[in-house]
Wavefront OBJ file of the C-alpha trace (Angstrom):
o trace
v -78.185 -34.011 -21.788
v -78.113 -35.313 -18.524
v -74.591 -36.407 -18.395
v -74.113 -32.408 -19.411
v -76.203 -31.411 -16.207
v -73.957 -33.648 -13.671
v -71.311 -31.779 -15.444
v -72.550 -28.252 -15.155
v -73.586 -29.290 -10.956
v -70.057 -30.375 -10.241
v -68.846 -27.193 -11.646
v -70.384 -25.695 -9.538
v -70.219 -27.127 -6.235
v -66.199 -27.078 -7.255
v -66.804 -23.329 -6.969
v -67.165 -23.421 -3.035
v -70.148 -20.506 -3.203
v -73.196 -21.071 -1.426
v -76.007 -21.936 -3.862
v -79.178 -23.081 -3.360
v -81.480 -25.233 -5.445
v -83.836 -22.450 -6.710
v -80.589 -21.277 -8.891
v -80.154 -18.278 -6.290
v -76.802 -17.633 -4.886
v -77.556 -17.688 -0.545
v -76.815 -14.136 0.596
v -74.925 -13.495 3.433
v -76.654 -12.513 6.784
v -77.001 -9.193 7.561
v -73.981 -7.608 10.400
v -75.202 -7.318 13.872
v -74.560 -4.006 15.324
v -72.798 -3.056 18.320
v -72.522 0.255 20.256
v -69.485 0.794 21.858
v -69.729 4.392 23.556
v -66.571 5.706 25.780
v -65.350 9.049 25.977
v -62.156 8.639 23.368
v -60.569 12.181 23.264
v -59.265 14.543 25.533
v -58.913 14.002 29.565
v -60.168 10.757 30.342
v -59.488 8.844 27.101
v -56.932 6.665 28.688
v -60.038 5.145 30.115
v -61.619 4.917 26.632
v -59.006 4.453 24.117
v -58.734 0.796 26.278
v -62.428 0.128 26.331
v -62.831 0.816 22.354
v -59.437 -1.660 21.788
v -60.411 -4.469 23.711
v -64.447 -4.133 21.864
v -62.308 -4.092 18.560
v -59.909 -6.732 19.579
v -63.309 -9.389 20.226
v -65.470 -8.746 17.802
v -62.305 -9.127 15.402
v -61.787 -12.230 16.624
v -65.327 -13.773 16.576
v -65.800 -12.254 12.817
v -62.670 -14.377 12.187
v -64.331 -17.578 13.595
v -67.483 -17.031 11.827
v -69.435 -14.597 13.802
v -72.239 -13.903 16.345
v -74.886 -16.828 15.289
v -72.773 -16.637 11.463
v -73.726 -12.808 11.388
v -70.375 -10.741 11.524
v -70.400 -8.041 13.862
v -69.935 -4.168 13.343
v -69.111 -1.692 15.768
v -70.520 1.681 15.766
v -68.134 3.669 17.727
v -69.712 6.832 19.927
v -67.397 9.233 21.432
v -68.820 11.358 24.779
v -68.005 14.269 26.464
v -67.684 14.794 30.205
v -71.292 16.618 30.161
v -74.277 14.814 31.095
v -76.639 16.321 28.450
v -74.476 15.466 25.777
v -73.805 12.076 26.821
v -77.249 11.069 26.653
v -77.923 13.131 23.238
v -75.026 10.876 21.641
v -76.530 7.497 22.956
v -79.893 8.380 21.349
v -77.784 9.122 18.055
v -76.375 5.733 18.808
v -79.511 3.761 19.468
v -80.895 5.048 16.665
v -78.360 3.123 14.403
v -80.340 -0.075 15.559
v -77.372 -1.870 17.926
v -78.397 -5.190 19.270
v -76.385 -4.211 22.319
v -74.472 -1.441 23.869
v -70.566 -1.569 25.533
v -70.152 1.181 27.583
v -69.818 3.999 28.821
v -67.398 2.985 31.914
v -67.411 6.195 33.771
v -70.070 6.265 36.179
v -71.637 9.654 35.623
v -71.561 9.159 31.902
v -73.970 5.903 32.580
v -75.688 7.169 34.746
v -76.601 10.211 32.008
v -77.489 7.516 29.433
v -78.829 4.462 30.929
v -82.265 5.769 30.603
v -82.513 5.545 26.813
v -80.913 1.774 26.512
v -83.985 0.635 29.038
v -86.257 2.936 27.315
v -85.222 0.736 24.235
v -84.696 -2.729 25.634
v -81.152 -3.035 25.001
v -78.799 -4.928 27.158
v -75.673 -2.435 28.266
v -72.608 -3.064 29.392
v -70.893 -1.093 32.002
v -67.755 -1.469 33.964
v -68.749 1.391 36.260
v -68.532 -0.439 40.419
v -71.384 2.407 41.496
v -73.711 1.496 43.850
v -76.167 4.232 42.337
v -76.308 2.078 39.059
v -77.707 -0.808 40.885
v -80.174 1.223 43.291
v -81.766 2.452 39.549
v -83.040 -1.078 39.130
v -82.740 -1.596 35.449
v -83.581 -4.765 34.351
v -81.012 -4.381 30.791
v -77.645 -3.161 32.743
v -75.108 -5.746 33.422
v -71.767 -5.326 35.070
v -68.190 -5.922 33.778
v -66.479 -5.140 36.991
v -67.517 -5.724 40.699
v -69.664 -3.601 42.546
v -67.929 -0.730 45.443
v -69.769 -3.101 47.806
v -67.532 -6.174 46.901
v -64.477 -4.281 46.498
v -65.029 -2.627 49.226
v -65.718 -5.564 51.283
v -62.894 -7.549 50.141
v -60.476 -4.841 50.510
v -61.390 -3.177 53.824
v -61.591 -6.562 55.439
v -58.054 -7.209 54.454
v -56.964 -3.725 56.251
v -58.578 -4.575 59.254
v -58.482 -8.223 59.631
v -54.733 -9.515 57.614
v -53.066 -5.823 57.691
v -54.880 -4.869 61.478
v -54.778 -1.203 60.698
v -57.689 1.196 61.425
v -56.562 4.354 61.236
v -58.089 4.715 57.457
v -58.134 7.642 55.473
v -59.802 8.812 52.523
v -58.859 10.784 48.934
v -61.898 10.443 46.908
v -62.676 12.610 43.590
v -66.178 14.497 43.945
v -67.801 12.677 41.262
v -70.388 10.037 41.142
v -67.614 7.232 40.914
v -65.394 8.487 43.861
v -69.214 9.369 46.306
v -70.065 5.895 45.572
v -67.090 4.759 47.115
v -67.388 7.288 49.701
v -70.450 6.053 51.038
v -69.494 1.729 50.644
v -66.640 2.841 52.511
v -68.322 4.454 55.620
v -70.884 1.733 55.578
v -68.491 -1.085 55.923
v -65.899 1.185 58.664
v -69.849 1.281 60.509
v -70.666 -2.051 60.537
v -67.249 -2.716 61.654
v -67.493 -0.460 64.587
v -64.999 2.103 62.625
v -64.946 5.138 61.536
v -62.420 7.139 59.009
v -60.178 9.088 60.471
v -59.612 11.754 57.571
v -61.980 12.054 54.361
v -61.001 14.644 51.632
v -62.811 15.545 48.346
v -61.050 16.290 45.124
v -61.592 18.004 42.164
v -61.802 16.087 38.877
v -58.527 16.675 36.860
v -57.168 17.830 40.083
v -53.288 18.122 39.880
v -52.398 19.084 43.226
v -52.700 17.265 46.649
v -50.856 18.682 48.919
v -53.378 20.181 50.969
v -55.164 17.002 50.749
v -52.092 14.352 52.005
v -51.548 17.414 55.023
v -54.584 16.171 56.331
v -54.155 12.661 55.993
v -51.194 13.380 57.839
v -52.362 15.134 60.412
v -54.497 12.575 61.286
v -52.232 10.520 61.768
v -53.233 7.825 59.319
v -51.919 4.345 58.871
v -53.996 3.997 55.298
v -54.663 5.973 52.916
v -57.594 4.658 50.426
v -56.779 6.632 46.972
v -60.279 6.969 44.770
v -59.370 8.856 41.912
v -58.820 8.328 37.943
v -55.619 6.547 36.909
v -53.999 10.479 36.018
v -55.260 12.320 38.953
v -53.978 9.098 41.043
v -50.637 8.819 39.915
v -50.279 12.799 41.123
v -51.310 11.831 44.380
v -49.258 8.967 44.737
v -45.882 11.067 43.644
v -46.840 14.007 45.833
v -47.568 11.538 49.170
v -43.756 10.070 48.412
v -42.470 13.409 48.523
v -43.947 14.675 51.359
v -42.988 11.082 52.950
v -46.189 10.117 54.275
v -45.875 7.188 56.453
v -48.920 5.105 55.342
v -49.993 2.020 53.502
v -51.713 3.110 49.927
v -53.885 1.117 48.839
v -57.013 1.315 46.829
v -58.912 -0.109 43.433
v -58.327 -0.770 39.761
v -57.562 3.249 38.615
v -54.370 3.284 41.579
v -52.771 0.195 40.351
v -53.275 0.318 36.668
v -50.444 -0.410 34.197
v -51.560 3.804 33.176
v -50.795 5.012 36.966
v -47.996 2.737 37.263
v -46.323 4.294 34.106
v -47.541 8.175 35.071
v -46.083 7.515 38.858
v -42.612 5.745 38.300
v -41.213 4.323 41.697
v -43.349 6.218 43.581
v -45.586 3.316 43.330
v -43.381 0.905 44.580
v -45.286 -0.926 47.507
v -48.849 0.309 47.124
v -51.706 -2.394 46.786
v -54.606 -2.587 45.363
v -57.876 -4.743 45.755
v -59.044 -5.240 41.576
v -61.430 -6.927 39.948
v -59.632 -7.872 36.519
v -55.789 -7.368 36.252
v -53.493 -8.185 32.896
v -50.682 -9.660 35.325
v -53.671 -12.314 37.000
v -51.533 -15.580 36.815
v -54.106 -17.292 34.425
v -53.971 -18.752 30.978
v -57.237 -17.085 29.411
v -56.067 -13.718 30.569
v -52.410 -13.856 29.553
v -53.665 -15.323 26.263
v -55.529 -11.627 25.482
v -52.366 -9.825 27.017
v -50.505 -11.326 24.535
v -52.764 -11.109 21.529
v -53.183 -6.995 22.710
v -50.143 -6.921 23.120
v -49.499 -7.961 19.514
v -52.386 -5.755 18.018
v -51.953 -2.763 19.810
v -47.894 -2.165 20.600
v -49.204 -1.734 24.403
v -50.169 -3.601 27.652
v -53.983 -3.788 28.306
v -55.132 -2.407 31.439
v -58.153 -3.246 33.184
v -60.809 -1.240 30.900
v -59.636 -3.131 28.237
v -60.076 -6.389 29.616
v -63.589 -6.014 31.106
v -64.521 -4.454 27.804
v -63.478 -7.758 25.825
v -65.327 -9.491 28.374
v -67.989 -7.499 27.692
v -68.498 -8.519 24.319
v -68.135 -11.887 25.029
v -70.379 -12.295 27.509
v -73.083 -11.109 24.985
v -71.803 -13.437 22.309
v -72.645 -15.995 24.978
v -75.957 -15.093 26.256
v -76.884 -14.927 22.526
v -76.075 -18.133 22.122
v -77.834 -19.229 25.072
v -80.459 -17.618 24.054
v -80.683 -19.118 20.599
v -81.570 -15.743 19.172
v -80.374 -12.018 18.520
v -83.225 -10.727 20.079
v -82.070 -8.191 22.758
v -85.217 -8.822 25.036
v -84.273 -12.913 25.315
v -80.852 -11.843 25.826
v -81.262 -9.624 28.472
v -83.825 -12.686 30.450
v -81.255 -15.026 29.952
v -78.511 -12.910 31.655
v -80.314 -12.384 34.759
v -79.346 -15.503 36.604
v -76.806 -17.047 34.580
v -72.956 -18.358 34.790
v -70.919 -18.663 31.917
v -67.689 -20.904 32.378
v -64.267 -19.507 30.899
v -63.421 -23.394 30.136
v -66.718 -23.504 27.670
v -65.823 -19.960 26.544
v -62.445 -18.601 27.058
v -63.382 -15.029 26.027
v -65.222 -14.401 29.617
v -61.410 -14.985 30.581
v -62.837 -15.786 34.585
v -66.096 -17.962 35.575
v -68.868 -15.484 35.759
v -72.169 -15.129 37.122
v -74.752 -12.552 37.171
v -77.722 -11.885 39.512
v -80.724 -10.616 39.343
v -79.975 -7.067 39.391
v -77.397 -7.393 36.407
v -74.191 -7.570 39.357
v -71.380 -9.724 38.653
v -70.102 -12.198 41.200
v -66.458 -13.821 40.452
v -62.872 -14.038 41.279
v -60.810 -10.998 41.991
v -57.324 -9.895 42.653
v -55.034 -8.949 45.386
v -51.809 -7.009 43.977
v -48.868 -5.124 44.704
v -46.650 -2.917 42.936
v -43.106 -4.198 42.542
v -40.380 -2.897 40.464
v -42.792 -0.890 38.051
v -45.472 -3.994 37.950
v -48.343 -5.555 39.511
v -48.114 -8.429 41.486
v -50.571 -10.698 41.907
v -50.358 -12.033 46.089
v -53.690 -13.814 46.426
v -56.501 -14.759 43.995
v -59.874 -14.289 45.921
v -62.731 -16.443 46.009
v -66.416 -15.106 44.832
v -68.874 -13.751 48.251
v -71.641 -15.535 47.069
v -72.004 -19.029 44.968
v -71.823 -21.959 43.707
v -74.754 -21.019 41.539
v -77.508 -22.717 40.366
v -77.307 -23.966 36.438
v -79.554 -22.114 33.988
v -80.790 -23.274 30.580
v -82.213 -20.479 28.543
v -83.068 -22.113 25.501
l 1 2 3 4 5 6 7 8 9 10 11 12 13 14 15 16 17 18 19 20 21 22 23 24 25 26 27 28 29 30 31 32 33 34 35 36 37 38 39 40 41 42 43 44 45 46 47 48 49 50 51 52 53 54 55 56 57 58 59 60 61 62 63 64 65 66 67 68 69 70 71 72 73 74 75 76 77 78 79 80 81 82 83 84 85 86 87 88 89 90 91 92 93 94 95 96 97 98 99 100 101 102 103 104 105 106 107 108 109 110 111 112 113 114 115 116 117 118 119 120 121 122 123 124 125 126 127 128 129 130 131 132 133 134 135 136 137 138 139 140 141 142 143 144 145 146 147 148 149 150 151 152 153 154 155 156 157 158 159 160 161 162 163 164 165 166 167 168 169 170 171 172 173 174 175 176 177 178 179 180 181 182 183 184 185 186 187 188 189 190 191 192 193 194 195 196 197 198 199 200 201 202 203 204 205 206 207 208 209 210 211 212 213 214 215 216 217 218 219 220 221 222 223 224 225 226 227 228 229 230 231 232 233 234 235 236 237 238 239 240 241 242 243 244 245 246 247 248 249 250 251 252 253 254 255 256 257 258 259 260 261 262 263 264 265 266 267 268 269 270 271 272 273 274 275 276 277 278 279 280 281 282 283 284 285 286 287 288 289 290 291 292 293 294 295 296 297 298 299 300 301 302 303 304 305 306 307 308 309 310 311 312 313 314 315 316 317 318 319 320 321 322 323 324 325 326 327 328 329 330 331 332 333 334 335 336 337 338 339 340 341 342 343 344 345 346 347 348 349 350 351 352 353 354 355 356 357 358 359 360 361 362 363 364 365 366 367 368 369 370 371 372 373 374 375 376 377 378 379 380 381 382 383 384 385 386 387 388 389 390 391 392 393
């Protein structure tokens, strides 16, 4: 009899299925949900269709190397329109689904119309929207993916003035929340500087014509033009300044130099430069490693969006872990303060730390379009740091 139990125990522990000594097979542990929320049709959803592949493209990978805390994750995908009201009714349908955590939105006026019900529920969000509005709301649960407009801004004006010494500086900025956030960091950095802009021109969103627009920028006989507008509406203005050979250095952010405007533009790119906060051509391993593995998945280069939204995800995997729990309320205390070291994980793809308000501080990029790429000229150093270490368990 007994020799028949040892017989009937190796069986099954040759099996390889969890069982436990009660006789009960172990169940697995329920999925952890994630909302990922981006507008993913229509105009705009180059922006989105990025964000949602590199969300898809991390969680696919942690699943595959065991999960969040050996819970797989599953995403629960939310698509927006452009209108306010209906932004915020589909992030209510999507809390309501019970996500530990929310990735998105990354345009700024879609946060800003849905931020409310993540803090109303506790959930840490994840936004690469650079508004300065965002952080003047003061939420304790929204956490940055991309630079603020103030860094950006600071890093990238500075290098007009002081390495490029041009100050005749004008302006293209779409009328939106995202384009009058960099209106104002703009103005307040030309004032403290003792400058002012010579030309400033609104645009329409989805705006295809600029013409008007670049007359005054040359009237005023600018020597930079600072282009604020989505990748699309930026690649228009681009083209339509090279026609109407406008003397001037272009330069702006992440949407003007983006593998999308790059493609949409052609040559007409050639020479512009861009201050960015994540870029797919950065000349380090951890970044090239997801280019490649995109690259693979997808058929298509990753732009920006898609980076920062991988990031994203990490950096939750890792303040979960730091936490010791999937409790969105320890997550969100442990962020506040914390760095997490792309060595220790290599999903963050750059050091990282985040203050108290939920902004990012880390590396960014200097680049310049040449022959139909970006071209990384100068790796910049964080404002702000070294930081403090923080222990969270």
């Amino acid at each position: 009899m007994q020799r028949s139990l040892i017989l009937w125990v190796l069986v099954l522990l040759s099996v390889g299925e969890p069982f436990s000594l009660t006789g009960a097979w172990a169940q697995p542990k329920p999925p952890v949900k994630i909302g990922v929320i981006e507008k993913l049709t229509g105009s705009g959803s180059q922006v989105g269709i990025m964000w949602r592949d590199g969300v898809l493209l991390a969680i696919d990978e942690i699943n595959a190397s065991g999960g969040l805390m050996g819970s797989p994750i599953q995403p629960i995908l939310s698509n927006l329109s452009w209108e306010r009201a209906a932004a915020a009714e589909a992030m209510r349908a999507l809390v309501s689904q019970n996500p530990l955590a929310i990735i998105g939105p990354v345009h700024t006026g879609l946060t800003l119309a849905s931020m409310d019900i993540t803090k109303e529920e506790g959930l840490p969000q994840f936004t690469a929207s650079p508004s300065l509005a965002i952080t003047q709301k003061g939420y304790p649960n929204i956490f940055r993916v991309h630079l603020t407009d103030a860094v950006i801004i600071f890093k990238g004006l500075r290098y007009v003035l002081d390495e490029l010494k041009l100050d005749r500086i004008a302006l293209i900025y779409v009328n939106d929340d995202y384009g009058q956030s960099a209106r104002l960091g703009v103005n307040l950095y030309l004032k403290g500087r003792g400058k002012t802009l010579v030309a400033e021109v609104p645009a329409e969103p989805q705006q295809r014509d600029y013409k008007k627009a670049l007359s005054q920028v040359k009237q005023a006989k600018a020597q930079v033009l600072i282009v604020v507008l989505p990748e699309l509406e930026a690649s228009f203005a681009v083209r339509q300044a090279r026609e109407m050979k406008l003397k001037v250095e272009i330069v702006g952010g992440e949407p003007l130099c983006s593998p999308t405007t790059i493609g949409l533009a052609g040559p007409a790119m050639e020479g512009v430069k861009c201050h960015v906060s994540l870029t797919p051509d950065a000349p380090l391993e951890t970044i090239q490693q997801v280019v490649k593995r995109f690259e693979a998945r997808y058929g298509v280069k990753p732009d920006h969006n898609a980076l920062k939204a991988y990031m994203a995800v990490y950096v939750f995997k890792a303040a979960v872990e730091e936490a010791g729990a999937l409790d969105p309320g320890k997550v969100i205390s442990c962020l506040h303060g914390l760095t997490i070291s792309a060595r220790e994980e290599p999903g963050i793809l750059v050091d990282v730390y985040f203050d108290e308000k939920g902004d990012m501080e880390r590396e960014s990029f200097f680049v310049e379009v040449k022959e139909g790429k970006q071209h990384v000229f100068r790796i910049v150093p964080p404002l702000k740091g070294p930081f403090p270490p923080k222990s969270c368990s």
